[in-house]
PDB file with one MODEL, atoms N, CA, C and O in Angstrom:
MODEL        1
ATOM      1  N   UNK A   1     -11.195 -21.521  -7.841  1.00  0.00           N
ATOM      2  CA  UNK A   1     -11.766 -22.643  -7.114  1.00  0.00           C
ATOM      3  C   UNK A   1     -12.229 -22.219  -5.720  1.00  0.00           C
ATOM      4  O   UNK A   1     -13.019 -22.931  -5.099  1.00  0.00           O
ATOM      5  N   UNK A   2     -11.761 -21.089  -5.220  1.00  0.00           N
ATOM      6  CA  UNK A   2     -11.719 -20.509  -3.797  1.00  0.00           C
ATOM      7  C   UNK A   2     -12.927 -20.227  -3.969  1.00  0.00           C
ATOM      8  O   UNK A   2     -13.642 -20.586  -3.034  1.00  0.00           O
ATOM      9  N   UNK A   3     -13.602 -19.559  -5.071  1.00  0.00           N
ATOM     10  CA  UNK A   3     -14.623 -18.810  -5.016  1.00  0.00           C
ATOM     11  C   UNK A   3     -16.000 -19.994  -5.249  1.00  0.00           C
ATOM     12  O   UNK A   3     -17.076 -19.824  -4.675  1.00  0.00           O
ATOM     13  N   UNK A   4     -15.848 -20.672  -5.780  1.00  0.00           N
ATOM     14  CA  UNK A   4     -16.600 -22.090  -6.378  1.00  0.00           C
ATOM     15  C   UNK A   4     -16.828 -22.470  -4.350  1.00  0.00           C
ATOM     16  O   UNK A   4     -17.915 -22.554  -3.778  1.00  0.00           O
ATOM     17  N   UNK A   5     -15.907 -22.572  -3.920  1.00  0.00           N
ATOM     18  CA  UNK A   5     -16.067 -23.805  -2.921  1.00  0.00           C
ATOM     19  C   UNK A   5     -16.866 -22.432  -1.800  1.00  0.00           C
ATOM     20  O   UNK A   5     -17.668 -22.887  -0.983  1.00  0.00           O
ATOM     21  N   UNK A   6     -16.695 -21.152  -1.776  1.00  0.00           N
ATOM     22  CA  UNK A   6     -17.080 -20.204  -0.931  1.00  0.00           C
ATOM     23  C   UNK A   6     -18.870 -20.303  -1.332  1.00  0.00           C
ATOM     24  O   UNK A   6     -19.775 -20.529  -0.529  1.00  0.00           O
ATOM     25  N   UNK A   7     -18.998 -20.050  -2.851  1.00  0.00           N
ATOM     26  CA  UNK A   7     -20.497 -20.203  -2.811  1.00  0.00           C
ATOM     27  C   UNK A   7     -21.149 -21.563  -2.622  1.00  0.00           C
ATOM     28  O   UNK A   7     -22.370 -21.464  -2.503  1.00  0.00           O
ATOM     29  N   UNK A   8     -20.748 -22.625  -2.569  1.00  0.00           N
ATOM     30  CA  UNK A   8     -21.612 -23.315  -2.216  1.00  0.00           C
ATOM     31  C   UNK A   8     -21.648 -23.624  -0.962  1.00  0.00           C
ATOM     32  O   UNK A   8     -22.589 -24.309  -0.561  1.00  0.00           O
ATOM     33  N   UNK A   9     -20.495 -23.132   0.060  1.00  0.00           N
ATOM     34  CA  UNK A   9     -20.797 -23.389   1.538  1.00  0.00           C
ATOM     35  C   UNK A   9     -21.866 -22.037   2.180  1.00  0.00           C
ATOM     36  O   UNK A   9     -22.474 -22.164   3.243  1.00  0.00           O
ATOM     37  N   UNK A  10     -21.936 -20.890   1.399  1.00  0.00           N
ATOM     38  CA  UNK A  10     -23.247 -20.143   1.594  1.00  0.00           C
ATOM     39  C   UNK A  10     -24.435 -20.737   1.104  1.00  0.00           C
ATOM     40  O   UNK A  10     -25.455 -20.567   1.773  1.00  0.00           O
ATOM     41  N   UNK A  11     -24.489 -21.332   0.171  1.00  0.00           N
ATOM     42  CA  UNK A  11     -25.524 -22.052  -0.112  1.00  0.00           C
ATOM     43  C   UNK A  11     -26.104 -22.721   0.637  1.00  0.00           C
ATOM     44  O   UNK A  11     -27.328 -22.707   0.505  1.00  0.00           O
ATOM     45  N   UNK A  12     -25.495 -23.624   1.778  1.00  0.00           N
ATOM     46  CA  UNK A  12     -25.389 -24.170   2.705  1.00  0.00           C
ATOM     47  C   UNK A  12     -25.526 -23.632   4.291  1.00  0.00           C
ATOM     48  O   UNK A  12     -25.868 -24.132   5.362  1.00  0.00           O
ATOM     49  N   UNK A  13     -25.122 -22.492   3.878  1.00  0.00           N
ATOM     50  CA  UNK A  13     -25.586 -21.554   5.209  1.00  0.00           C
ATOM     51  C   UNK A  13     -26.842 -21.486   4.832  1.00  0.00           C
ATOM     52  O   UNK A  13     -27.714 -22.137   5.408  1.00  0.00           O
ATOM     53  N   UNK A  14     -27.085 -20.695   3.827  1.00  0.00           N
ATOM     54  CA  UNK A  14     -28.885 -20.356   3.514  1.00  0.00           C
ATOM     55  C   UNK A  14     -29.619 -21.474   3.569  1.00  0.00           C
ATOM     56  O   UNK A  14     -30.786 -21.624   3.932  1.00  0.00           O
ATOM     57  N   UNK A  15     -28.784 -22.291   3.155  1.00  0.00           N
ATOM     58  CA  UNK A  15     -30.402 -23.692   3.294  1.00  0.00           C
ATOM     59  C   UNK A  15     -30.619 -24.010   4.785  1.00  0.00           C
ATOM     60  O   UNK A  15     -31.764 -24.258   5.164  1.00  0.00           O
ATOM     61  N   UNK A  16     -29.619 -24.017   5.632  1.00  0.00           N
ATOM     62  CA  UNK A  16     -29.567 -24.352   6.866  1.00  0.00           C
ATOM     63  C   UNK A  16     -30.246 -23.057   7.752  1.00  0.00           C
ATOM     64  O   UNK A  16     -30.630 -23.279   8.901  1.00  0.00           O
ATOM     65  N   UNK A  17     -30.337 -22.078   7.324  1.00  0.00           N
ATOM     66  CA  UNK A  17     -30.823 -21.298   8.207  1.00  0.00           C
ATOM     67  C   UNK A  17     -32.676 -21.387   7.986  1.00  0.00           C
ATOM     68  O   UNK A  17     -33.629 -20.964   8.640  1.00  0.00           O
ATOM     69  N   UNK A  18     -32.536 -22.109   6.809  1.00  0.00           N
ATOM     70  CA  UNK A  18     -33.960 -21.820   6.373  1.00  0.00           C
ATOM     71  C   UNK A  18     -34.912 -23.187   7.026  1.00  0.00           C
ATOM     72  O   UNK A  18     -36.024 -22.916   7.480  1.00  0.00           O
ATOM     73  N   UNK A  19     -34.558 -24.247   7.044  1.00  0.00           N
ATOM     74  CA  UNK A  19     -34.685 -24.882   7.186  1.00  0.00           C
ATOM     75  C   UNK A  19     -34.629 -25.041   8.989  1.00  0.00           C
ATOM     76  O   UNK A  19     -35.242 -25.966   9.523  1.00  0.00           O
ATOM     77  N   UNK A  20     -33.963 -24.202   9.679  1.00  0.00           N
ATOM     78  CA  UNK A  20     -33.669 -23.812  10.931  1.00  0.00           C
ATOM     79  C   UNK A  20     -34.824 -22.512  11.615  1.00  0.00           C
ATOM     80  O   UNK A  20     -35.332 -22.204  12.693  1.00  0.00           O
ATOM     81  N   UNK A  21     -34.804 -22.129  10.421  1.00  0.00           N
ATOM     82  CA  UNK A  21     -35.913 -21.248  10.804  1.00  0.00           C
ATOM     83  C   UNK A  21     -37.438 -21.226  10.556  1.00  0.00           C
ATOM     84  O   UNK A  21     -38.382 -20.470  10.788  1.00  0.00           O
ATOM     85  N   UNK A  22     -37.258 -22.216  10.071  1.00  0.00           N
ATOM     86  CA  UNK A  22     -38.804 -22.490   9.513  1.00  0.00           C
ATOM     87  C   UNK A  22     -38.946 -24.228   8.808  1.00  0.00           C
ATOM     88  O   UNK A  22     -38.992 -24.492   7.606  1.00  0.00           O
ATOM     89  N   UNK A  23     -38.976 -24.855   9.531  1.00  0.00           N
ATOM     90  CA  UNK A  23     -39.141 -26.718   9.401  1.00  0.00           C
ATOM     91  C   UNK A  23     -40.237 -26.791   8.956  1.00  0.00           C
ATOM     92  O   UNK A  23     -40.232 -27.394   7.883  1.00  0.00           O
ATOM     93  N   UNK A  24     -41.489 -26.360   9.360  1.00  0.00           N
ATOM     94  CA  UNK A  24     -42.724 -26.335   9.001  1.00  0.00           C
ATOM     95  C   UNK A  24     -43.412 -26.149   7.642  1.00  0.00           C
ATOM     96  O   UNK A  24     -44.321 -26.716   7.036  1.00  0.00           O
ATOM     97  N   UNK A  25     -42.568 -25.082   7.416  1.00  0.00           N
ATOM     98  CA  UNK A  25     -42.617 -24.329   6.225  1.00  0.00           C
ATOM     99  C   UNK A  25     -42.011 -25.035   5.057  1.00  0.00           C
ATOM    100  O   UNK A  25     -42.557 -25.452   4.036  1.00  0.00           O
ATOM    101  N   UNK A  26     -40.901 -25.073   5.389  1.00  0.00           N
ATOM    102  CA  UNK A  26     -39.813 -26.237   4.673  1.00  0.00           C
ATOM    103  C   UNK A  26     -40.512 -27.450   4.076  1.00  0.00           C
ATOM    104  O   UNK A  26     -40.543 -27.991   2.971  1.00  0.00           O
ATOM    105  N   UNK A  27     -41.067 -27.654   5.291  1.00  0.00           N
ATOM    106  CA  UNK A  27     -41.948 -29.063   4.845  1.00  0.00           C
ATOM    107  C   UNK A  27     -42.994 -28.814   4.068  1.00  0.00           C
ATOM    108  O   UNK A  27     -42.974 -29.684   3.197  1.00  0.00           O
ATOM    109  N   UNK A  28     -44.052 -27.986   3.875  1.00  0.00           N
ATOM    110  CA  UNK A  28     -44.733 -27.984   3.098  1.00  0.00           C
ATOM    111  C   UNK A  28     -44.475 -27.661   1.573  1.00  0.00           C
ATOM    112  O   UNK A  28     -45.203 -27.983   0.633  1.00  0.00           O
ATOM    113  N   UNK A  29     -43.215 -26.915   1.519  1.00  0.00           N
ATOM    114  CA  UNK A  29     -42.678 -26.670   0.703  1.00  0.00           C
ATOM    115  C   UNK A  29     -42.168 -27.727  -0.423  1.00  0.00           C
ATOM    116  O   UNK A  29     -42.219 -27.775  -1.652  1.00  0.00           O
ATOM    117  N   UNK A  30     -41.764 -28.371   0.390  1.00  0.00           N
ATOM    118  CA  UNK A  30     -41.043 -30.204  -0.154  1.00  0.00           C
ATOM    119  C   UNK A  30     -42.372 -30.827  -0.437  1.00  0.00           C
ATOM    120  O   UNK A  30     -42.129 -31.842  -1.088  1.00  0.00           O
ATOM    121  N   UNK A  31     -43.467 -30.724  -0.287  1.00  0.00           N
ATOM    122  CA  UNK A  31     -44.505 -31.736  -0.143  1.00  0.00           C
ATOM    123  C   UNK A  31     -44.866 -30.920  -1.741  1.00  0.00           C
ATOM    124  O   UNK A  31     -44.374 -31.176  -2.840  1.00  0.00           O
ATOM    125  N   UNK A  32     -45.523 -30.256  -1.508  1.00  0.00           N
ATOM    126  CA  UNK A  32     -45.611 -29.255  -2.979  1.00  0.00           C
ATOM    127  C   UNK A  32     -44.760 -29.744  -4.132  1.00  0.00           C
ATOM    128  O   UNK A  32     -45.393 -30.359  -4.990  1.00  0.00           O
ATOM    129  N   UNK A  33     -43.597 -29.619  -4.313  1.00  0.00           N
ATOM    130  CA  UNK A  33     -42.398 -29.761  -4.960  1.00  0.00           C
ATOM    131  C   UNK A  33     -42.372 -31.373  -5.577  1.00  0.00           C
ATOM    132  O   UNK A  33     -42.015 -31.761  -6.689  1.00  0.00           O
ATOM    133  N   UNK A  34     -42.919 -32.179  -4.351  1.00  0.00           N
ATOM    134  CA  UNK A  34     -43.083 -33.794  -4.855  1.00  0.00           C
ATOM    135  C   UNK A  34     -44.408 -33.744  -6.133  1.00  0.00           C
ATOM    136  O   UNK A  34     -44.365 -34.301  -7.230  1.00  0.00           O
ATOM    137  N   UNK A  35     -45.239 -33.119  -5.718  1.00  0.00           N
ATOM    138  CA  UNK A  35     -46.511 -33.245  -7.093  1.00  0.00           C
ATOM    139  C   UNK A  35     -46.200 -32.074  -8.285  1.00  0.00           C
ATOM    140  O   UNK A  35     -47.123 -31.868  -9.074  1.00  0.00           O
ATOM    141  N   UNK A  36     -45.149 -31.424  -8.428  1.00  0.00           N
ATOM    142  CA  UNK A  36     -44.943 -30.679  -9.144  1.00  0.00           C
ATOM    143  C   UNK A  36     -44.614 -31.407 -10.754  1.00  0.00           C
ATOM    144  O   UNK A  36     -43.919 -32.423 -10.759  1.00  0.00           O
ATOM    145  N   UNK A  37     -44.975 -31.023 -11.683  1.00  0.00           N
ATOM    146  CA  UNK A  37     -44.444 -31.929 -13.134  1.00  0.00           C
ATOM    147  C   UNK A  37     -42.823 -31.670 -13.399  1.00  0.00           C
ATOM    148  O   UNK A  37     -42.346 -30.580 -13.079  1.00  0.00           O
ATOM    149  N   UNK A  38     -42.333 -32.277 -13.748  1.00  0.00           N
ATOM    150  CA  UNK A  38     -40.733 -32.375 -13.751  1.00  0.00           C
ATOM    151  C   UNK A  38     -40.444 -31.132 -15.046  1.00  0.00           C
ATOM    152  O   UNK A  38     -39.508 -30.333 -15.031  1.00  0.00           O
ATOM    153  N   UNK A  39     -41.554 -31.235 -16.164  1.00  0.00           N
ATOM    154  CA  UNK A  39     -41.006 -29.924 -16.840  1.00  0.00           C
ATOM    155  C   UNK A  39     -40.635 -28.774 -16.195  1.00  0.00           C
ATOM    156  O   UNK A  39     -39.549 -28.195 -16.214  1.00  0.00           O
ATOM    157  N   UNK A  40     -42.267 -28.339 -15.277  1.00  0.00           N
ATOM    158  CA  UNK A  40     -42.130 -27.184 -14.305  1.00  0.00           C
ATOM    159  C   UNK A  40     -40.880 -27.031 -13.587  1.00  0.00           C
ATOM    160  O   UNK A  40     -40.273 -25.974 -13.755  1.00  0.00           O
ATOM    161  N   UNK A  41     -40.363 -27.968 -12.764  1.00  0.00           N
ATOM    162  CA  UNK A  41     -39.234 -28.022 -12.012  1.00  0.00           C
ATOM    163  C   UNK A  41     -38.306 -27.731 -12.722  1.00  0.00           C
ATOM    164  O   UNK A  41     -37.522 -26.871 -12.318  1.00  0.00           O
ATOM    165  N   UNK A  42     -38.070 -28.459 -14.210  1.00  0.00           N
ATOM    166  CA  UNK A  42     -36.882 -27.754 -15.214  1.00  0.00           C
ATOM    167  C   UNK A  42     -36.610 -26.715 -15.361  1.00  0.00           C
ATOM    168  O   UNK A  42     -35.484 -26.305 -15.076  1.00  0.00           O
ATOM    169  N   UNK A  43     -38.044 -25.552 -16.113  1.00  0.00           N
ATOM    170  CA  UNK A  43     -38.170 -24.811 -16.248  1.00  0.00           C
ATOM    171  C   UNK A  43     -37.890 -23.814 -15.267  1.00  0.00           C
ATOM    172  O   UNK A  43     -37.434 -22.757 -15.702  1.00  0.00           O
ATOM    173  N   UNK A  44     -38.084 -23.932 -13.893  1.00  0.00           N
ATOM    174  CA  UNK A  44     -38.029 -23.280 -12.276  1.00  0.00           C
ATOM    175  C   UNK A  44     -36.246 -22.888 -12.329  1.00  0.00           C
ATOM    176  O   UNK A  44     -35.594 -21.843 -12.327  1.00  0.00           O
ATOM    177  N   UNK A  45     -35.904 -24.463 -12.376  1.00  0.00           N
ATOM    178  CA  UNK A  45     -34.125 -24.732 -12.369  1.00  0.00           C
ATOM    179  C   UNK A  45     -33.215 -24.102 -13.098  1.00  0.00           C
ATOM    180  O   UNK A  45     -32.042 -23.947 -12.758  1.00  0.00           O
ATOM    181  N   UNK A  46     -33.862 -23.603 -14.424  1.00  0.00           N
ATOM    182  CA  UNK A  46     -33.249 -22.973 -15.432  1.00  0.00           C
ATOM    183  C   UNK A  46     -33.459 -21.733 -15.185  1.00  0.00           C
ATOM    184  O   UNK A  46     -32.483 -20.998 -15.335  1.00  0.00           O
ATOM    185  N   UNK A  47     -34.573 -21.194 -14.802  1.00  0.00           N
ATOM    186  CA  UNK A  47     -34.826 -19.993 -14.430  1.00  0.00           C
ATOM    187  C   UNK A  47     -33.954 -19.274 -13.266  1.00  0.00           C
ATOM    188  O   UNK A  47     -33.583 -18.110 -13.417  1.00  0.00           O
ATOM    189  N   UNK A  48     -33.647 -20.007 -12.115  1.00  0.00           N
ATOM    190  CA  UNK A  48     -33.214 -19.983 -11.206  1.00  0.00           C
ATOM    191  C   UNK A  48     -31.447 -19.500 -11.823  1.00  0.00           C
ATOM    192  O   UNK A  48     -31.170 -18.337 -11.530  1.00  0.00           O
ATOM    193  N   UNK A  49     -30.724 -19.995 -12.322  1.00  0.00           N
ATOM    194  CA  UNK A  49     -29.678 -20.541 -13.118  1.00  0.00           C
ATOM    195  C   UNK A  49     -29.407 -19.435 -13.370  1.00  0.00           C
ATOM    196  O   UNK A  49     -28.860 -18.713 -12.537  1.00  0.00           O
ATOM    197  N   UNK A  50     -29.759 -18.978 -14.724  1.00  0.00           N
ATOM    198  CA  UNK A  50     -29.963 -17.833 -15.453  1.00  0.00           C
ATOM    199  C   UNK A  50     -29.765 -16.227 -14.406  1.00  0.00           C
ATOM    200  O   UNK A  50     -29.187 -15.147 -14.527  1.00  0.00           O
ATOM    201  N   UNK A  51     -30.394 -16.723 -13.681  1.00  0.00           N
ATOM    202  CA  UNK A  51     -30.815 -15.383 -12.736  1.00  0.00           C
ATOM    203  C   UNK A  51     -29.422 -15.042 -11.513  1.00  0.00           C
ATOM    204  O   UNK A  51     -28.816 -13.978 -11.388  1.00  0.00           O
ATOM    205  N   UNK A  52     -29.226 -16.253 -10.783  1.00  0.00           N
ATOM    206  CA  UNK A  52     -27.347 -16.337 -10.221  1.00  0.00           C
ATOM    207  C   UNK A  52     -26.916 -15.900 -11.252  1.00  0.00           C
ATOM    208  O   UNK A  52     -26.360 -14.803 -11.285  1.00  0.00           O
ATOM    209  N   UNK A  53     -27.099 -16.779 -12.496  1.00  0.00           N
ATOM    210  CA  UNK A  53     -25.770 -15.952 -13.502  1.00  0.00           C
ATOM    211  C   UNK A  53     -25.385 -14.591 -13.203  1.00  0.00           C
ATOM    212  O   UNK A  53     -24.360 -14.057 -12.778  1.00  0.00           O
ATOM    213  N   UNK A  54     -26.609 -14.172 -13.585  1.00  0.00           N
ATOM    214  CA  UNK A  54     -27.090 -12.500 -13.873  1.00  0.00           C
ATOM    215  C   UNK A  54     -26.797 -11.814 -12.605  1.00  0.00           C
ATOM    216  O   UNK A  54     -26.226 -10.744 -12.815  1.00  0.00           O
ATOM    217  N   UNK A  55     -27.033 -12.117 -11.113  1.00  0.00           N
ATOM    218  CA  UNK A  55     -26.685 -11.822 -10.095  1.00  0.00           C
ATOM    219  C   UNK A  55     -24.590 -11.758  -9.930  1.00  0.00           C
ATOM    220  O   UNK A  55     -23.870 -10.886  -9.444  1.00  0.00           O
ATOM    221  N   UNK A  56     -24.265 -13.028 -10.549  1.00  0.00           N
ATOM    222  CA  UNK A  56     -22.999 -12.942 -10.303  1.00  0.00           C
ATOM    223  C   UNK A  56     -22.237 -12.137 -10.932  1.00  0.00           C
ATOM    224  O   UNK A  56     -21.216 -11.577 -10.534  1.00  0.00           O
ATOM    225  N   UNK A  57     -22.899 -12.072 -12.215  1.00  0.00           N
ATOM    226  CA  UNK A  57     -21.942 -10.719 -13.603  1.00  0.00           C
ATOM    227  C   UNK A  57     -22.320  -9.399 -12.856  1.00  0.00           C
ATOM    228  O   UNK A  57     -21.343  -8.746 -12.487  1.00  0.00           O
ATOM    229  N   UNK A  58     -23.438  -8.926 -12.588  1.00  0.00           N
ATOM    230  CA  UNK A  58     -23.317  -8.015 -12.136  1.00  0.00           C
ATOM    231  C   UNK A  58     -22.288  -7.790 -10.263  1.00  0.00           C
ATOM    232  O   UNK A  58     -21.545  -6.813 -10.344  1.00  0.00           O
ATOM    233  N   UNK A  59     -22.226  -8.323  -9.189  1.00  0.00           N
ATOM    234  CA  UNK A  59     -21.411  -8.045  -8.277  1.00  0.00           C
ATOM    235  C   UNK A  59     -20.206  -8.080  -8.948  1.00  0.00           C
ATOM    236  O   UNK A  59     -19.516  -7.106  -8.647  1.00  0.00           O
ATOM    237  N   UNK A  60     -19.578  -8.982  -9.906  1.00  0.00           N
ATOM    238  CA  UNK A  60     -18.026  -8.956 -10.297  1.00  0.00           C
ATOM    239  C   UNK A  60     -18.259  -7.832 -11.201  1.00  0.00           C
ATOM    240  O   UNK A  60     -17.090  -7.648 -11.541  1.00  0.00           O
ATOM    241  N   UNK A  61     -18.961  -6.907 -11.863  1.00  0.00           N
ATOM    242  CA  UNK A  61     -18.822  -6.484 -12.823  1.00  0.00           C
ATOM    243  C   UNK A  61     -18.787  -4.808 -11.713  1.00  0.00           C
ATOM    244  O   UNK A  61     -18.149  -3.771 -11.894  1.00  0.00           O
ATOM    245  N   UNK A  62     -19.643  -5.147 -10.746  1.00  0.00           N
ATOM    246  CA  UNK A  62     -19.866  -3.732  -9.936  1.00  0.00           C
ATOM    247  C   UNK A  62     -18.165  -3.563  -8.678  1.00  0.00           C
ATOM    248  O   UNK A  62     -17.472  -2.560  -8.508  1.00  0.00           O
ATOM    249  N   UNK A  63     -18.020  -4.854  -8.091  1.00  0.00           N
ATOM    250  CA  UNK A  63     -17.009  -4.833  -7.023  1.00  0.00           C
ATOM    251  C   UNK A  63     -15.519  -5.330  -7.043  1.00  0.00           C
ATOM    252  O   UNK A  63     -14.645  -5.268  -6.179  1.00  0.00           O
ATOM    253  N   UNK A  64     -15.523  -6.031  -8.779  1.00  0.00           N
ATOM    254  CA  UNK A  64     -14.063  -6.193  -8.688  1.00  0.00           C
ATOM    255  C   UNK A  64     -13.398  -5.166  -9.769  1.00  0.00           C
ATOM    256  O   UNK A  64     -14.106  -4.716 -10.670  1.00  0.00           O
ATOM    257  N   UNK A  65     -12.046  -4.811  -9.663  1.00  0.00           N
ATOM    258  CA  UNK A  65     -11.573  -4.081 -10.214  1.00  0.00           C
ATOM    259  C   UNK A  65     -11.142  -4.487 -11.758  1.00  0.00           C
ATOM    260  O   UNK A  65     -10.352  -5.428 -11.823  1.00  0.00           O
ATOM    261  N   UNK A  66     -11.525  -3.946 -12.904  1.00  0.00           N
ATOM    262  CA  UNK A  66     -11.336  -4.504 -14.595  1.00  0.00           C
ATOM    263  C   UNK A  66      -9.657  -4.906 -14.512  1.00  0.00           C
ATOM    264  O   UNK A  66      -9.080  -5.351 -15.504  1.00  0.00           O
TER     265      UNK A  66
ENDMDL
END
């Protein structure tokens, strides 16, 4: 659960820095995202998904001990 509650307060760092570092950007970004078709966005979400997975098996698979 330690680890659950650690990634989503980075998650939270990253959105905040991004959003801190670039509002402008951010915003156009969101504006985009509103006319987008909801499949696309599925498809994006799942993609996205898949890919953390794949990011997370590999660091536990490279940095923790079997």
């Amino acid at each position: 659960m330690t680890d659950l509650m650690t990634a989503l307060a980075l998650v939270l760092v990253i959105e905040g820095l991004a959003w801190a570092g670039f509002p402008e950007a951010m915003k156009r970004m969101m504006a985009q995202v509103l006319v987008m078709p909801p499949d696309l966005l599925r498809g994006i979400g799942l993609f996205m998904a898949i890919l953390g997975l794949g990011g997370v098996w590999l660091v536990r698979a490279a940095f923790v001990a079997p």
